[in-house]
Biopython code that builds the backbone (N, CA, C, O; Angstrom):
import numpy as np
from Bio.PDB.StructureBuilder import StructureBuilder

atoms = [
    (1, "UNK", "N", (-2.245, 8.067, -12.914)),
    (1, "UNK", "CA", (-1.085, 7.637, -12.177)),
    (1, "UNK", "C", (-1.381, 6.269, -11.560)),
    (1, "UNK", "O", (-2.530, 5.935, -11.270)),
    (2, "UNK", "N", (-0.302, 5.476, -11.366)),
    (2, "UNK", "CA", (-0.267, 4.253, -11.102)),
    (2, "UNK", "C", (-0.438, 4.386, -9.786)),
    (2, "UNK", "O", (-0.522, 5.567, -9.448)),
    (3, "UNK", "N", (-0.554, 3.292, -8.561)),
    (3, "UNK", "CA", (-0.597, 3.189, -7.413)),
    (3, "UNK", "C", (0.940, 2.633, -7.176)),
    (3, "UNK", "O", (1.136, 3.052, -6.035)),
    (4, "UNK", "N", (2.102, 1.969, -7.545)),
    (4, "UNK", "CA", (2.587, 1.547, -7.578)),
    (4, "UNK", "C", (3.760, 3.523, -7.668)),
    (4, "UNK", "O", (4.715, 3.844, -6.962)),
    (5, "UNK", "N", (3.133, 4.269, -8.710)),
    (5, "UNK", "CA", (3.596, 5.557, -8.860)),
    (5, "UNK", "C", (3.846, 6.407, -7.602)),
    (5, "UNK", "O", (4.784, 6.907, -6.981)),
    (6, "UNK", "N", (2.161, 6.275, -7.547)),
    (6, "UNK", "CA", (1.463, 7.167, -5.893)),
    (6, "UNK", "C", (2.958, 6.383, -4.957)),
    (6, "UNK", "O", (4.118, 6.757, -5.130)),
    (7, "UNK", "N", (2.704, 5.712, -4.378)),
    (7, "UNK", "CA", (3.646, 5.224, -3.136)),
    (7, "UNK", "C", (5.135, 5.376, -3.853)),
    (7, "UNK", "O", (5.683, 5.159, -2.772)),
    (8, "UNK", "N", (5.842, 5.494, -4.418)),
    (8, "UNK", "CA", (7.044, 6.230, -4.676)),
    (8, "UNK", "C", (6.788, 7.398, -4.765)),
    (8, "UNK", "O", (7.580, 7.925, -3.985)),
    (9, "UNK", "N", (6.072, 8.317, -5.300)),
    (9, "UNK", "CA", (6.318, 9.773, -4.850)),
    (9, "UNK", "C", (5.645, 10.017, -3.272)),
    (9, "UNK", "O", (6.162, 10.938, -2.640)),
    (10, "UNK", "N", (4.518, 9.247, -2.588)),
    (10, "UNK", "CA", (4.738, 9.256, -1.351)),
    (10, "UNK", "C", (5.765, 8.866, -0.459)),
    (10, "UNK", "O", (5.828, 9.548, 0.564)),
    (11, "UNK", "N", (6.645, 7.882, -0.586)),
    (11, "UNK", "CA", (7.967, 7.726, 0.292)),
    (11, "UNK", "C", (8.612, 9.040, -0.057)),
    (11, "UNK", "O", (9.104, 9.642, 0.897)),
    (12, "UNK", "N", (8.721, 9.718, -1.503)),
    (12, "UNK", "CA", (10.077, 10.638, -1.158)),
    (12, "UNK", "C", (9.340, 11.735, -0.530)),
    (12, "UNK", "O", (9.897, 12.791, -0.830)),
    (13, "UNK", "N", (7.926, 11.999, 0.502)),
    (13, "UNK", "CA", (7.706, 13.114, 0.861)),
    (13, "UNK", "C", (8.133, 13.346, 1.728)),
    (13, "UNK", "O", (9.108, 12.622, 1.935)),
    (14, "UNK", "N", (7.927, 14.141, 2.592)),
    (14, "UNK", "CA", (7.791, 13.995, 4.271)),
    (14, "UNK", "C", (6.951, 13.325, 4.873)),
    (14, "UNK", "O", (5.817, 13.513, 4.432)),
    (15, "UNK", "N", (7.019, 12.542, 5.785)),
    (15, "UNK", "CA", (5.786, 11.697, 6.690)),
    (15, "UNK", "C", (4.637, 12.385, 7.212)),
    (15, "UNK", "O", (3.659, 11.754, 7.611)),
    (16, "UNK", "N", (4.682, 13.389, 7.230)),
    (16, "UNK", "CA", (3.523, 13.936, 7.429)),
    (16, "UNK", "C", (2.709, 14.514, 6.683)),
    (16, "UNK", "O", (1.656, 14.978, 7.119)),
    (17, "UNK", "N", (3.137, 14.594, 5.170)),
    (17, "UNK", "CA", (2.733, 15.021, 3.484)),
    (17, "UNK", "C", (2.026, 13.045, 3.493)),
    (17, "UNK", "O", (0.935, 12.976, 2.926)),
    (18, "UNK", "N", (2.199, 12.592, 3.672)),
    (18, "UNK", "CA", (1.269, 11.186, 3.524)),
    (18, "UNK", "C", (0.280, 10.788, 3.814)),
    (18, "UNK", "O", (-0.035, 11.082, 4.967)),
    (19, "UNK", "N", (-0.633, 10.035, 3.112)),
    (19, "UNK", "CA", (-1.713, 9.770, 3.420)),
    (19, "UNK", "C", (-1.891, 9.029, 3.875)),
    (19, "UNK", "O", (-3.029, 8.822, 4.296)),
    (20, "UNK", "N", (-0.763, 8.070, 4.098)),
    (20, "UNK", "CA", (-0.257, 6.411, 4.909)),
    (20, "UNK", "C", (1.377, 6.595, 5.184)),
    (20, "UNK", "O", (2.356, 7.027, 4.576)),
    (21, "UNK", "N", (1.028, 5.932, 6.627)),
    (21, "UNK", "CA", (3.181, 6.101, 6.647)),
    (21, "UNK", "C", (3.664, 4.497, 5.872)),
    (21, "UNK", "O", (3.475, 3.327, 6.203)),
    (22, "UNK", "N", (4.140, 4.947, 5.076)),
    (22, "UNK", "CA", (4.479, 3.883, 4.429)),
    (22, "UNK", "C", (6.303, 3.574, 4.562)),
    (22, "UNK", "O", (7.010, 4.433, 5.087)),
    (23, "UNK", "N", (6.817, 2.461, 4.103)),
    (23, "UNK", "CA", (8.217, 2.363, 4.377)),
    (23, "UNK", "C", (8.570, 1.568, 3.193)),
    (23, "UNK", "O", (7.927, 0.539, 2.991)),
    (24, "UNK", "N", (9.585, 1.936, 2.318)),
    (24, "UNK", "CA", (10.120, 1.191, 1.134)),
    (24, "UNK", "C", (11.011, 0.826, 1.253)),
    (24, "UNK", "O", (11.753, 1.186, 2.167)),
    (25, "UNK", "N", (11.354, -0.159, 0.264)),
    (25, "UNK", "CA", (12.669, -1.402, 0.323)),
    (25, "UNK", "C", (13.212, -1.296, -0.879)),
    (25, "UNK", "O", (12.549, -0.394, -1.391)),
    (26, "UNK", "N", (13.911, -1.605, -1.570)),
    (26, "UNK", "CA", (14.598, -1.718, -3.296)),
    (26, "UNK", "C", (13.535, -2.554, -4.119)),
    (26, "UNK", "O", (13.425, -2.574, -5.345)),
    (27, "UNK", "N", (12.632, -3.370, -3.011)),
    (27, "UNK", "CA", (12.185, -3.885, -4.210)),
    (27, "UNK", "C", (10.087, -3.652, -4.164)),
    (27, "UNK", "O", (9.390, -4.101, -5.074)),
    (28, "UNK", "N", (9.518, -2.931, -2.995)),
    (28, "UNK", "CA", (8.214, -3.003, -2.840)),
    (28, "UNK", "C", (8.485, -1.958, -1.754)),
    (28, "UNK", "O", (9.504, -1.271, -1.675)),
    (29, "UNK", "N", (7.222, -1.930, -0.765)),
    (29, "UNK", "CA", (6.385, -1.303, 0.080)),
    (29, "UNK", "C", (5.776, -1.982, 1.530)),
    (29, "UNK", "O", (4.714, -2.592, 1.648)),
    (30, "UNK", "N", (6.792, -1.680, 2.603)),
    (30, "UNK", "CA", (5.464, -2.203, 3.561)),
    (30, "UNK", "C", (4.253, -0.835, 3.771)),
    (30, "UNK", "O", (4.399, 0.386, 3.819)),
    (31, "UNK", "N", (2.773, -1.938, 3.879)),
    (31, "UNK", "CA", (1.467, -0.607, 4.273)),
    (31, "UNK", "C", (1.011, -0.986, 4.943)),
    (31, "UNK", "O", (0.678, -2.167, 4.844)),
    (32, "UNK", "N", (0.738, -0.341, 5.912)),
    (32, "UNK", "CA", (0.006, -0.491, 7.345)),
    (32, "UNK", "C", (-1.309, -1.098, 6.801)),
    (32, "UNK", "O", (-1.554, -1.007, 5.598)),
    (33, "UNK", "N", (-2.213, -1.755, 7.702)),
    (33, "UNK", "CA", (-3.532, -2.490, 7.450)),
    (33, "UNK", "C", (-4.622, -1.316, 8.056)),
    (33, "UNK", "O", (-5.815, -1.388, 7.758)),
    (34, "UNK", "N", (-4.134, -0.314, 8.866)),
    (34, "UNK", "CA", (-5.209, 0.019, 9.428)),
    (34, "UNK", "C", (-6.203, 0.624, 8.935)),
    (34, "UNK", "O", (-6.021, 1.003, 7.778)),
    (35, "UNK", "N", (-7.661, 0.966, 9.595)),
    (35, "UNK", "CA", (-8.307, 1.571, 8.948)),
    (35, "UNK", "C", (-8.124, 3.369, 9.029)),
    (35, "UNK", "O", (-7.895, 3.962, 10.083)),
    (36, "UNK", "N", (-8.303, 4.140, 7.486)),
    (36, "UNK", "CA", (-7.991, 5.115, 7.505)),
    (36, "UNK", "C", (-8.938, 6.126, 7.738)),
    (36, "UNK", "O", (-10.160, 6.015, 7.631)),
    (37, "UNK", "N", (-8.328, 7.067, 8.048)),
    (37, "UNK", "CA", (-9.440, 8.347, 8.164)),
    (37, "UNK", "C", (-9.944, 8.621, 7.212)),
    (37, "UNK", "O", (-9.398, 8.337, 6.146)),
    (38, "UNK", "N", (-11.493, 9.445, 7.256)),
    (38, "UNK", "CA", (-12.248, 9.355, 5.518)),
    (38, "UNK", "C", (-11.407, 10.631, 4.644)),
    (38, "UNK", "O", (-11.345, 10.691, 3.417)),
    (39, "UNK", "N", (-10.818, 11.570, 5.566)),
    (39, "UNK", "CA", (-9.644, 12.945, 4.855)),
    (39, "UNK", "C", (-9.520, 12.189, 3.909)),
    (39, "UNK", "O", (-10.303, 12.129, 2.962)),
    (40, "UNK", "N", (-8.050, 11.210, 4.124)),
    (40, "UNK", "CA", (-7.435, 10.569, 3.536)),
    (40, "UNK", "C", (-7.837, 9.390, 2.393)),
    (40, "UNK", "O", (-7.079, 9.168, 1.448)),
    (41, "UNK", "N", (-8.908, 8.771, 2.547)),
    (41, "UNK", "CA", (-9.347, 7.830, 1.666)),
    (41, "UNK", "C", (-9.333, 8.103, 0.341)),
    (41, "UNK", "O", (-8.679, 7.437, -0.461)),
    (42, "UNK", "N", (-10.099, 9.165, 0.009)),
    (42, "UNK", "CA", (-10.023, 9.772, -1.401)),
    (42, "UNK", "C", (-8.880, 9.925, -1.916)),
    (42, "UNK", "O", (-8.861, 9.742, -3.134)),
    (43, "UNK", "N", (-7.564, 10.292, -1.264)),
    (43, "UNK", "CA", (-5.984, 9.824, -1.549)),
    (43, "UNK", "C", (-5.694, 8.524, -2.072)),
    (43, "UNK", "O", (-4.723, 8.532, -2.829)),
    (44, "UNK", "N", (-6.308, 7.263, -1.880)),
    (44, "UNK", "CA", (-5.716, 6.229, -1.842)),
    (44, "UNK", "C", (-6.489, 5.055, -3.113)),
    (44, "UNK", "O", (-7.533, 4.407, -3.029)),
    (45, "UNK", "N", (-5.725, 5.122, -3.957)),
    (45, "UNK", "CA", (-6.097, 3.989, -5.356)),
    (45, "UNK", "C", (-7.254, 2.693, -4.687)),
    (45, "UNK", "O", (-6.699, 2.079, -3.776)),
    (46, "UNK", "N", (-8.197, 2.367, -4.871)),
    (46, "UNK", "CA", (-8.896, 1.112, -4.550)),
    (46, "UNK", "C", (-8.626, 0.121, -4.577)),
    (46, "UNK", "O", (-9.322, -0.776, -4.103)),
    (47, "UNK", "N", (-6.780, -0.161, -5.524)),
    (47, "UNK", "CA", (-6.721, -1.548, -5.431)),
    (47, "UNK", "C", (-5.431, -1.507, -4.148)),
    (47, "UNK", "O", (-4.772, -2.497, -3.828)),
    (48, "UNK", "N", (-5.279, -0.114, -3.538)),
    (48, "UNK", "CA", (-4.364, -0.037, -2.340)),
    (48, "UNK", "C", (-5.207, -0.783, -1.148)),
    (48, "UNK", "O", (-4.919, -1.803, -0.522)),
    (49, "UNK", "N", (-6.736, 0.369, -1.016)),
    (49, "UNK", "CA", (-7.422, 0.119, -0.189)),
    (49, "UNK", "C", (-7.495, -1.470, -0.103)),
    (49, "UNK", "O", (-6.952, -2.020, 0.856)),
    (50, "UNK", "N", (-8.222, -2.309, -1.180)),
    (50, "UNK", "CA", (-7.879, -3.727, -0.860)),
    (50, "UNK", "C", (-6.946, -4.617, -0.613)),
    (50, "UNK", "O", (-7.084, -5.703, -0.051)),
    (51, "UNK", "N", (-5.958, -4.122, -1.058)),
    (51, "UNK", "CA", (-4.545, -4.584, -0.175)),
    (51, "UNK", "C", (-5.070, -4.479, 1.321)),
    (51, "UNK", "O", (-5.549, -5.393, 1.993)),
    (52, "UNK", "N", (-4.904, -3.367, 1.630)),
    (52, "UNK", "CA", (-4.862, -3.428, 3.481)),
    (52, "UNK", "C", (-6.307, -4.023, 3.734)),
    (52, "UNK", "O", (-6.395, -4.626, 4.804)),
    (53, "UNK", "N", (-7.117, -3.990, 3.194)),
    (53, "UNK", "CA", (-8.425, -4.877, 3.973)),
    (53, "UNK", "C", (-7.978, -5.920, 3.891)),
    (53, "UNK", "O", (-8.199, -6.517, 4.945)),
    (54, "UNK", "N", (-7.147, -6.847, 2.817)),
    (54, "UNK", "CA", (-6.717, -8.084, 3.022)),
    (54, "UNK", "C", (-6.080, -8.045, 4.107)),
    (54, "UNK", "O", (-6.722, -8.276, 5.132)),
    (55, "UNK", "N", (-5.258, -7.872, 4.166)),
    (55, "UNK", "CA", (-4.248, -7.929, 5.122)),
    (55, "UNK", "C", (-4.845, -7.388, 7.317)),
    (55, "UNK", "O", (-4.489, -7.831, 8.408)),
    (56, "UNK", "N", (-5.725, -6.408, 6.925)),
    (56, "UNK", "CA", (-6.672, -6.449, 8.107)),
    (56, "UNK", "C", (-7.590, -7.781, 8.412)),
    (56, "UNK", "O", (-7.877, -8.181, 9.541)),
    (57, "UNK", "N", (-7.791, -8.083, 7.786)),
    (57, "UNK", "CA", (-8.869, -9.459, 7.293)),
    (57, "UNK", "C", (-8.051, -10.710, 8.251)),
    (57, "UNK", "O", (-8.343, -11.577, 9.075)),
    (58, "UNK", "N", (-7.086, -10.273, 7.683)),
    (58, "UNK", "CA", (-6.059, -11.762, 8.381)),
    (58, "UNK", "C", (-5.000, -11.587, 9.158)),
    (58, "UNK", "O", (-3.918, -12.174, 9.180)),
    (59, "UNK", "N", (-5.566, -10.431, 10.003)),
    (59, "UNK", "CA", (-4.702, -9.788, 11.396)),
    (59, "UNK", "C", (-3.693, -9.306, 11.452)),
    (59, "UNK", "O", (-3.160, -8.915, 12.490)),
    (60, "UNK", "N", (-3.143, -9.229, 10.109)),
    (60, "UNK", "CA", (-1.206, -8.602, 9.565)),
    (60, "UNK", "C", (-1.965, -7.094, 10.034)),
    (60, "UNK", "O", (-3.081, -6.578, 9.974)),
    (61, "UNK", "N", (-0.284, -6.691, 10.644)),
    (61, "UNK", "CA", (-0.373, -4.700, 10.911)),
    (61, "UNK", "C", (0.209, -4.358, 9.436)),
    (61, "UNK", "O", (0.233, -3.163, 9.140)),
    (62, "UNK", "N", (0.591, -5.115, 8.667)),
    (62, "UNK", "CA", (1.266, -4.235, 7.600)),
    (62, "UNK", "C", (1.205, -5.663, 6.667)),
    (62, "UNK", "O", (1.067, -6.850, 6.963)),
    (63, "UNK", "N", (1.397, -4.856, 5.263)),
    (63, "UNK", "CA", (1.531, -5.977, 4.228)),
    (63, "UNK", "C", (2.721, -5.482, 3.348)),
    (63, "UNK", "O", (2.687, -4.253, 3.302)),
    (64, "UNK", "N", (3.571, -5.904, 2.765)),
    (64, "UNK", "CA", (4.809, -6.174, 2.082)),
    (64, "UNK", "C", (4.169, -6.623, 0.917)),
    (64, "UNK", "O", (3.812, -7.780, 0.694)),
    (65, "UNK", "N", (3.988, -5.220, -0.131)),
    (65, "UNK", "CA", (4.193, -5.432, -1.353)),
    (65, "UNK", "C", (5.390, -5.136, -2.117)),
    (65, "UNK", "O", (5.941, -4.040, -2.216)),
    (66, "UNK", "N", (5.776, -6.390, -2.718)),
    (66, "UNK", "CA", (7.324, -6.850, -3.460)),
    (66, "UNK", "C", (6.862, -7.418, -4.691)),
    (66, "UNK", "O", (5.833, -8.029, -4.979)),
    (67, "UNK", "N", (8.463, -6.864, -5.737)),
    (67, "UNK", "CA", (7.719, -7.154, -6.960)),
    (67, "UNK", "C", (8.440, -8.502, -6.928)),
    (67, "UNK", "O", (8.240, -9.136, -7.964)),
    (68, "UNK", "N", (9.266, -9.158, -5.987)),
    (68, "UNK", "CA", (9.327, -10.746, -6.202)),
    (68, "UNK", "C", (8.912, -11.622, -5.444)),
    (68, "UNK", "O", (9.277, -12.772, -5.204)),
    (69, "UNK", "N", (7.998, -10.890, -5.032)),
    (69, "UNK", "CA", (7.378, -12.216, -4.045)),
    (69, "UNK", "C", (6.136, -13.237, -4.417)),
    (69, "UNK", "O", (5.623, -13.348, -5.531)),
    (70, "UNK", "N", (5.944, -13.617, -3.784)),
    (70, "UNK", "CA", (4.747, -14.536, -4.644)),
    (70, "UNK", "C", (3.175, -13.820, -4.695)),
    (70, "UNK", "O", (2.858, -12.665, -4.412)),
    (71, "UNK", "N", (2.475, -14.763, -5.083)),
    (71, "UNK", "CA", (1.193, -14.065, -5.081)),
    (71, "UNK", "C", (-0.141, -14.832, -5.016)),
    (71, "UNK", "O", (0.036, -16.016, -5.305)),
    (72, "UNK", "N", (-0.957, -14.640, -4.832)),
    (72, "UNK", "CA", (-2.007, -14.931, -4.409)),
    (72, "UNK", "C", (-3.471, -14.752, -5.051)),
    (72, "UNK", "O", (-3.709, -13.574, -5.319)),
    (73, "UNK", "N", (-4.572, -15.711, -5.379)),
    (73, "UNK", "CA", (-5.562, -15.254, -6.495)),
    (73, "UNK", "C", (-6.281, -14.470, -5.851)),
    (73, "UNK", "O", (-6.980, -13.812, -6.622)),
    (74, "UNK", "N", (-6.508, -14.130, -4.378)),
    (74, "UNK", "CA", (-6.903, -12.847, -3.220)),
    (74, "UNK", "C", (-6.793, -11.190, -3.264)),
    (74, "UNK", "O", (-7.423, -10.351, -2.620)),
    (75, "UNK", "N", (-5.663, -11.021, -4.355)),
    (75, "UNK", "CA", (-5.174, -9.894, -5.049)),
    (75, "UNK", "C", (-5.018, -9.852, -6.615)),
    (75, "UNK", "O", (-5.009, -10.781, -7.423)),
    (76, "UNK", "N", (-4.886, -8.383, -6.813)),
    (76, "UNK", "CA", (-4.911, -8.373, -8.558)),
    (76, "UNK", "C", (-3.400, -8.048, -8.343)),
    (76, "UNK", "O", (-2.822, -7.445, -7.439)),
    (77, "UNK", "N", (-2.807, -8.858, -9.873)),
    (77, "UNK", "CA", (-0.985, -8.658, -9.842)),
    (77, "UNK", "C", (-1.300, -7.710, -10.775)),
    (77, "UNK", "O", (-2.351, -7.783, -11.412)),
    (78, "UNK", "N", (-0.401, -6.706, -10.948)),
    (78, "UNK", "CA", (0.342, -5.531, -11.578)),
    (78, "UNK", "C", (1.584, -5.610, -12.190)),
    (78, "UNK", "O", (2.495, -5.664, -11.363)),
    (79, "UNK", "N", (1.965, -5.638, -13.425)),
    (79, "UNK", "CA", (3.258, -5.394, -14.129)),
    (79, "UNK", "C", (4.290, -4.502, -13.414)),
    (79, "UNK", "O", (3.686, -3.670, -12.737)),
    (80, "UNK", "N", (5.381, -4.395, -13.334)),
    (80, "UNK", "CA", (6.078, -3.315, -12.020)),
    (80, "UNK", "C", (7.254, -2.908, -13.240)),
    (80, "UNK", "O", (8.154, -2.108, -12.987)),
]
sb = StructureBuilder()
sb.init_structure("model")
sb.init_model(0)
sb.init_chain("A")
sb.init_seg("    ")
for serial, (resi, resn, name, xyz) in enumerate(atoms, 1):
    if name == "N":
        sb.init_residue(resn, " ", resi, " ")
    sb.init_atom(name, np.array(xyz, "f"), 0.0, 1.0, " ", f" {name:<3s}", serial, name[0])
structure = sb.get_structure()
C-alpha cells in the first residue's frame, strides 16, 4: 500500500483509529510535524516519517502535502 493510500483510508476513520490526526483537502494532506509515539511509528511509511522531520527541522507544526504544489529536492516526489 501506498502512503499516499494509508492517509486516505486514515482520514475516512475515526480520529482516534489514527495513527496521526491528519486533515484532508481535495487535493493533499495537512500532517502534523510532531514527534510520534514509538506504538504508532511502525504505522507510519518512512517516506511519511521524513516528511514531518522536514518540516520539524524547519519549525512548521504541520506540512501540506498537495499534489499541485511545488516541490523541493529535500523530498522524494510521488506520482498521485
Amino acid at each position: 500500500m501506498e502512503t499516499a493510500d494509508l492517509l486516505d483510508q486514515w482520514c475516512s476513520e475515526k480520529s482516534n483509529d489514527r495513527p496521526l490526526p491528519l486533515a484532508d483537502t481535495p487535493y493533499g494532506w495537512f500532517i502534523p510535524t510532531r514527534e510520534v509515539d514509538e506504538v504508532y511509528r511502525a504505522e507510519i511509511p518512512a517516506d511519511l516519517l521524513g516528511v514531518m522531520q522536514f518540516g520539524l527541522e524547519r519549525g512548521f507544526e504541520h506540512v501540506l502535502v498537495d499534489r499541485d504544489a511545488g516541490t523541493t529536492d529535500d523530498l522524494p516526489r510521488f506520482a498521485w
